[in-house]
C-alpha positions as CSV (number, residue, x, y, z in Angstrom):
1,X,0.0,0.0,0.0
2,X,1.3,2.9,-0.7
3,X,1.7,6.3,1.2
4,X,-1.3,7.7,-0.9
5,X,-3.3,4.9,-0.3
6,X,-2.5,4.8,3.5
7,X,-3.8,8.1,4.1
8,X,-7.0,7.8,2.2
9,X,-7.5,4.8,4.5
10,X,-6.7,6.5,7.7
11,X,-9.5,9.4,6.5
12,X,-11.7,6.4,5.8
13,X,-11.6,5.5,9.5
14,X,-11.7,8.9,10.6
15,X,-14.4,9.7,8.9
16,X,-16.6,6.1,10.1
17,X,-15.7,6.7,13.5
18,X,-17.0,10.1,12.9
19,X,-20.7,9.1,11.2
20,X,-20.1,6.0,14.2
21,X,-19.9,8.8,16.8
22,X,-22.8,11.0,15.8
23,X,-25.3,8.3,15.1
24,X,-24.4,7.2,19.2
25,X,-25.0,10.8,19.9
26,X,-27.9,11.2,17.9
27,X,-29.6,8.0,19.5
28,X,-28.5,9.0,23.3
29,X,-30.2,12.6,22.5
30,X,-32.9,10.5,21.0
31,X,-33.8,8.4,24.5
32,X,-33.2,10.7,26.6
33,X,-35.8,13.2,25.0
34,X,-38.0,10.2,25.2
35,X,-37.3,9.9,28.9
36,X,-37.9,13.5,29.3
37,X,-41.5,13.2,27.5
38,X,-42.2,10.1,29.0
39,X,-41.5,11.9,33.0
40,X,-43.6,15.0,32.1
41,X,-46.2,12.9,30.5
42,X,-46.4,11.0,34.1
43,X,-46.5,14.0,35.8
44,X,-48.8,15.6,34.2
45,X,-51.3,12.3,33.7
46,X,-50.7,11.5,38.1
47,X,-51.5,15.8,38.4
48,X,-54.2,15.7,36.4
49,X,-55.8,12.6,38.9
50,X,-56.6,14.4,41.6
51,X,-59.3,16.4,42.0
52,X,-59.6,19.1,45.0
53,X,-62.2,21.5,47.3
54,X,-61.4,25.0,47.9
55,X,-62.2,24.6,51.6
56,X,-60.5,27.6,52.8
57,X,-61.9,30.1,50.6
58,X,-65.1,28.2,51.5
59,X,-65.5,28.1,55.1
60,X,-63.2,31.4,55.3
61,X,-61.7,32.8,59.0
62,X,-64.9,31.4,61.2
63,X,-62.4,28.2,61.9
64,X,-60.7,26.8,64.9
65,X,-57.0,28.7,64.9
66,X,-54.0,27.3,63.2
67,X,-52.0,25.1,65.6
68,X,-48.5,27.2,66.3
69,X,-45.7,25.2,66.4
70,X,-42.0,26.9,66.8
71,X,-39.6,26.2,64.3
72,X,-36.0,24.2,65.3
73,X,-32.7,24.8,63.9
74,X,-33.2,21.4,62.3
75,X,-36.3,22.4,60.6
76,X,-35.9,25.8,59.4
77,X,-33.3,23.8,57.4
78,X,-35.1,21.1,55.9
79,X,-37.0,21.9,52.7
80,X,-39.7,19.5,54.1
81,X,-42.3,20.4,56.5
82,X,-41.4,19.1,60.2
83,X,-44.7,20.9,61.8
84,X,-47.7,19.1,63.6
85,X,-50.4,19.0,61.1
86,X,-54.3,17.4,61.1
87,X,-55.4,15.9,58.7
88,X,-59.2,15.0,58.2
89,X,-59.2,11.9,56.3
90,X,-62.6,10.4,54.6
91,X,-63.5,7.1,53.0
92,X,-66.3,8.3,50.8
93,X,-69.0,4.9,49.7
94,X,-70.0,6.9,46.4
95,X,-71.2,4.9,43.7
96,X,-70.2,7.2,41.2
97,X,-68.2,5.0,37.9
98,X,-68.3,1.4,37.3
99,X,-65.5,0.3,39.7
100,X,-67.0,1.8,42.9
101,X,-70.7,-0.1,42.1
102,X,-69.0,-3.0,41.7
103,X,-67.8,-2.7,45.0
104,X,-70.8,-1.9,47.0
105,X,-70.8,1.3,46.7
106,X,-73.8,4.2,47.7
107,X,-75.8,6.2,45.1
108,X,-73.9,8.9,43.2
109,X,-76.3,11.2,44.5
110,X,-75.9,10.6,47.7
111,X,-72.7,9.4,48.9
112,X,-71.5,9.5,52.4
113,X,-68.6,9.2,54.6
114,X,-68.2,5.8,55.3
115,X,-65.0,6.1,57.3
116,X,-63.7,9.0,58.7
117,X,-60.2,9.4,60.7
118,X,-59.0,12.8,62.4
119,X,-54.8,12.2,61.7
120,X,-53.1,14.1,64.0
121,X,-49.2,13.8,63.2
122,X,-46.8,15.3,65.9
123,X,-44.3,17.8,65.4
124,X,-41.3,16.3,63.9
125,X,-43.7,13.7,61.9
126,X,-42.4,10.9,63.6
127,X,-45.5,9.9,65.1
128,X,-49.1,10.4,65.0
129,X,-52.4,9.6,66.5
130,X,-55.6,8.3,64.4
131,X,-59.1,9.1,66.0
132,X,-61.9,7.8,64.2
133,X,-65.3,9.3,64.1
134,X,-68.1,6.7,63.8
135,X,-70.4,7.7,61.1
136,X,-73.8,6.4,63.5
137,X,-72.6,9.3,65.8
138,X,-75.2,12.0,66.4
139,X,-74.4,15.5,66.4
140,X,-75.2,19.2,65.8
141,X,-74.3,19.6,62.0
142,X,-73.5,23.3,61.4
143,X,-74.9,25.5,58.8
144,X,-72.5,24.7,55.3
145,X,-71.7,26.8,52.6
146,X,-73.0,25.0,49.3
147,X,-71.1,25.0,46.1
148,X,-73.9,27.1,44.2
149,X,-75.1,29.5,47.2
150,X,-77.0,29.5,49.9
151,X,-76.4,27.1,52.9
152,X,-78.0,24.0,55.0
153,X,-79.5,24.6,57.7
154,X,-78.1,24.0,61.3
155,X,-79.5,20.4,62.4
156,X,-79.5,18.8,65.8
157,X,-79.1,15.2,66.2
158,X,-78.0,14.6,62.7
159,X,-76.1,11.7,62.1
160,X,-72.3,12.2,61.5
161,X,-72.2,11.1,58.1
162,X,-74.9,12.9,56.5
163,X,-72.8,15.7,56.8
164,X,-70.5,14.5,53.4
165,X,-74.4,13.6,52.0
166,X,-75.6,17.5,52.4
167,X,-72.8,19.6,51.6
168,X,-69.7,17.3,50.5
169,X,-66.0,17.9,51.9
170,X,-67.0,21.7,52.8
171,X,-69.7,20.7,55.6
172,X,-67.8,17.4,56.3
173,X,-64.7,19.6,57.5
174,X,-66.8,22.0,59.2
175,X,-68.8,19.3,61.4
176,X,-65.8,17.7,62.1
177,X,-64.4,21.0,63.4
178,X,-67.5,22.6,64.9
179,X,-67.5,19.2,67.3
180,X,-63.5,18.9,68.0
181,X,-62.6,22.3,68.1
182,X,-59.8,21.5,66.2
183,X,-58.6,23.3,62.7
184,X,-58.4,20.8,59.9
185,X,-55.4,21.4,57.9
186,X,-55.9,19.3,55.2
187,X,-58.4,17.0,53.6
188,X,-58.0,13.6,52.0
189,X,-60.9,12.2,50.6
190,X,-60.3,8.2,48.9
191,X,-63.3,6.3,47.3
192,X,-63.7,2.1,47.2
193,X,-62.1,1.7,44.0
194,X,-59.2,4.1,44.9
195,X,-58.5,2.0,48.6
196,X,-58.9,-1.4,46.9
197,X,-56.7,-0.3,44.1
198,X,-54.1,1.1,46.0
199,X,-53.9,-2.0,48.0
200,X,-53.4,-4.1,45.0
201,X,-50.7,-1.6,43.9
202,X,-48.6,-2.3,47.4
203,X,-48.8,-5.9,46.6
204,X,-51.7,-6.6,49.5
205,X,-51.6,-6.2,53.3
206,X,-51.5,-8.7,56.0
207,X,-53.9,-8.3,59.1
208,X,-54.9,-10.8,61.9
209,X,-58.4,-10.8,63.0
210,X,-59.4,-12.5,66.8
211,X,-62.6,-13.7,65.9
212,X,-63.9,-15.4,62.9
213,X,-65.7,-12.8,60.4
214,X,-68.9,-14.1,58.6
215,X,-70.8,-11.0,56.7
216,X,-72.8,-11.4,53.9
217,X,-73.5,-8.3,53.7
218,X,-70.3,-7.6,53.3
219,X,-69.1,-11.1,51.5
220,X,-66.9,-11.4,54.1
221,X,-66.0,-14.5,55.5
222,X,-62.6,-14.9,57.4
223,X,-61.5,-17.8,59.9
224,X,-59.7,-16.2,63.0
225,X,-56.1,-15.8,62.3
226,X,-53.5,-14.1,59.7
227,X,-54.5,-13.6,56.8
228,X,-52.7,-11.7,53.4
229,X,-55.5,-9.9,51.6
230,X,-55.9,-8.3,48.3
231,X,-57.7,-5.0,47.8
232,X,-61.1,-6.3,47.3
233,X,-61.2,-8.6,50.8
234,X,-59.6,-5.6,52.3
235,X,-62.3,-3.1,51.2
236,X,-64.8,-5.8,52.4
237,X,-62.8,-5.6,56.1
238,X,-63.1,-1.9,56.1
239,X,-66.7,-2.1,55.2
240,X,-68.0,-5.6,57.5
241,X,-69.9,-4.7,60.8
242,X,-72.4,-7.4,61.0
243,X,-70.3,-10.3,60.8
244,X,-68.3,-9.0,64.5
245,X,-69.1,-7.8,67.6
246,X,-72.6,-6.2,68.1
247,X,-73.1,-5.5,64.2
248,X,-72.8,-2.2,64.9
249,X,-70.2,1.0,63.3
250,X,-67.9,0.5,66.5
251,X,-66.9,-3.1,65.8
252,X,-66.0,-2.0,62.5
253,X,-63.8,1.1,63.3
254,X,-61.4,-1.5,65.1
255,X,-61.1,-3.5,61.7
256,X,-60.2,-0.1,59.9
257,X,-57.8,0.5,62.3
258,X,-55.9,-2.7,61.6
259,X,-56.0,-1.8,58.0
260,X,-54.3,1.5,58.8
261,X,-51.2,0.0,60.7
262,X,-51.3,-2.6,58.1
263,X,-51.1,-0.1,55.0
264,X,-48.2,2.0,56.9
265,X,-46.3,-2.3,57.2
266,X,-46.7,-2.6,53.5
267,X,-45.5,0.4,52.2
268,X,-42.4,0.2,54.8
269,X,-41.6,-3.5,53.2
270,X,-41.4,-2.4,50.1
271,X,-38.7,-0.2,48.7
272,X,-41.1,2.4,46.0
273,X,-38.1,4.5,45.1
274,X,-36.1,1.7,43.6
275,X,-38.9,0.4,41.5
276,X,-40.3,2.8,39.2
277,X,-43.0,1.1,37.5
278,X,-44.3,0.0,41.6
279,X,-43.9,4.0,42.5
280,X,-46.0,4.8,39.5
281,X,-48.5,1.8,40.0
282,X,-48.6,3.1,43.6
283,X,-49.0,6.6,42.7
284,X,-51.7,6.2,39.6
285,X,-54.0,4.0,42.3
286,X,-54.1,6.8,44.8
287,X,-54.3,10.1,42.9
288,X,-56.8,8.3,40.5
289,X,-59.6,8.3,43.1
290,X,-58.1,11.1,45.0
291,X,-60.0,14.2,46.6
292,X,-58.1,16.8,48.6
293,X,-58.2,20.3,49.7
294,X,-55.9,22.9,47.5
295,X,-53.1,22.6,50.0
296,X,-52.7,19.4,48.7
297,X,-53.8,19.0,44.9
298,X,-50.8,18.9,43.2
299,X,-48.4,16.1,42.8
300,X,-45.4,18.1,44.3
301,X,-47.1,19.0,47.3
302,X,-48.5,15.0,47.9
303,X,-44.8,13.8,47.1
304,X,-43.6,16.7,50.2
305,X,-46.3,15.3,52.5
306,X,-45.2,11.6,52.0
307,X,-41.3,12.2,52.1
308,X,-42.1,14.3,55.4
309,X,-43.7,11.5,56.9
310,X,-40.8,8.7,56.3
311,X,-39.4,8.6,59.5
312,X,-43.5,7.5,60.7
313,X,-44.2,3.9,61.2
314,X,-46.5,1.9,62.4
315,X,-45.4,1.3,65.7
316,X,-45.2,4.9,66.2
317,X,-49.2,5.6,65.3
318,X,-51.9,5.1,67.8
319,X,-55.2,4.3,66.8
320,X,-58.1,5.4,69.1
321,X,-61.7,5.9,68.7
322,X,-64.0,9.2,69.9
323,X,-65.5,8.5,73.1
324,X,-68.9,7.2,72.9
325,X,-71.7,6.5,74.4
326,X,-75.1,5.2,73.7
327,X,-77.7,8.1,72.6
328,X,-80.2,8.4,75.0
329,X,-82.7,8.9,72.1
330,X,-81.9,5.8,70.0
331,X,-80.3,2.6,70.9
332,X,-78.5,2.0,67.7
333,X,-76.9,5.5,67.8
334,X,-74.2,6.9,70.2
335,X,-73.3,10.4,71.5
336,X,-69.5,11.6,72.7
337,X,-68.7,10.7,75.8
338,X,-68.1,13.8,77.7
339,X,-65.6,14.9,79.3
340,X,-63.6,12.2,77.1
341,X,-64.1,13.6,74.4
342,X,-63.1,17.1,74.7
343,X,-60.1,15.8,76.7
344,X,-59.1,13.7,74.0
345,X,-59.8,16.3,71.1
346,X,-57.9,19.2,73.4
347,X,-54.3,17.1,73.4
348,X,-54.9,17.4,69.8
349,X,-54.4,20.9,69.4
């Protein structure tokens, strides 16, 4: 070969390395604009889920005050809130789409709270106390904004629940704070399909009953014991009350409460952040039957809440119910037990 000849060749291989070179280039670019697309298009799809209440600008300053908590060196530096914070939580039985009929849910029109939980997490988010509200309770429902004008009417001896029925998330926040005396900071609202999805996304729970569950109202049946459920079982654990106890709302609320601890077990077992296509499953089950107040409607400010509240397990939640008593005016509803109650509700602020 001769000199000539040698130095076309060597351009040659210049030359292929350089097409070689761009065509890698042009592919990365390629995949990671992709990757870029395919993250906003997550975003946006898990953002667009949830849907939200203005409560604040509804219910405006006639509220319980804020709870004041003073800021440490710790967590004036962390970009995460470290602050005590309540947060009314409501399982709502609304029959609104396929999935939640399927599942035993109420009428569209008429939808009610079928589980509702006052969270309470400590400062410092490291531990927390769950108070649930039984929905047979009777109280004095105050007078609600409603979405169009106007307002209900102030009701004495109402049944809890028929709070969520009359004036949705805006009068269920305001009963709950009219009888506690304590400021709601946030809302989360979760319907059937949504908790039994979710549950199916974590891969199931594990809970172990004491007594053997038969409802068929519920299609429930369950031998004492442990048991792994999937999300449909679990949704009919939530929902069984004539299969325990005295068939009443209280035998449930102690079922509900296993489910809690069980859900904070599962999540801790798991590791979300390695797994992407978990995280997402995860995330697309909650925010797609998602409610919450505006504090809380975007993805960002759901993904600060959770990361906040990773230093919370289970053993560090207590589950209690509202004091209760039976309602002088009707065996199968109760009233709070006072002073209980207010005692209970008053270490909560």
């Amino acid at each position: 070969m001769t000199g000539h000849e040698e130095q076309d060749d060597a351009v040659r291989r210049v030359g292929r390395r350089s097409r070689t070179l761009k065509i890698v280039g042009l592919t990365l670019a390629g995949a990671m604009t992709l990757a870029i697309a395919a993250a906003g298009w997550v975003y946006v799809h898990l953002n667009d889920n949830i849907k939200s209440v203005d409560i604040n600008s509804a219910l405006g300053d006639d509220r319980p005050a804020r709870a004041v908590t003073a800021p440490t060196a710790a967590a004036s530096a962390s970009p995460l809130p470290t602050g005590s914070v309540n947060i009314l939580v409501l399982g709502s039985d609304s029959r609104s789409g396929k999935e939640n009929e399927k599942l035993g849910g109420g009428s569209s029109s008429g939808a009610r709270s079928d589980t509702a939980m006052v969270v309470h997490i400590d400062a410092g988010r490291t531990s927390a106390t769950v108070v649930s509200i039984p929905r047979d309770t009777l109280v004095t429902r105050p007078s609600c904004p409603l979405p169009h004008g106007g307002s209900t009417a102030v009701v004495h001896d109402s049944m809890f629940n028929s709070a969520y029925s009359v004036g949705g998330a805006v009068c269920a926040v305001k009963t709950v704070e009219s009888i506690t005396g304590v400021r709601m900071d946030h809302y989360l609202e979760i319907d059937f399909s949504g908790f039994a999805k979710l549950v199916d996304a974590l891969g199931g729970v594990t809970v172990t009953t004491g007594q053997d569950i038969d409802d068929d109202d519920s299609h429930l049946h369950l031998k004492k014991g442990t048991h792994h459920l999937d999300g449909r079982t679990a949704l009919a654990l939530a929902r069984t009350r004539h299969g325990i106890g005295d068939g009443s709302d209280l035998g449930r609320i102690g079922l509900q409460q296993k489910l809690v601890k069980a859900l904070l077990d599962q999540m801790a077992s798991i590791s979300l952040l390695g797994d992407p296509a978990k995280l997402y499953e995860v995330a697309d089950a909650v925010t797609a039957s998602l409610t919450t107040d505006t504090g809380l409607d975007s993805l960002t400010e759901l993904m600060r809440l959770g990361q906040s509240l990773k230093g919370l397990t289970s053993e560090h939640v207590e589950t209690v119910m509202m004091p209760v008593v039976t309602a002088p005016s009707d065996p199968n509803r109760v009233i709070a037990k006072e002073p209980a109650a207010s005692e209970l509700w008053e270490s909560l602020r």
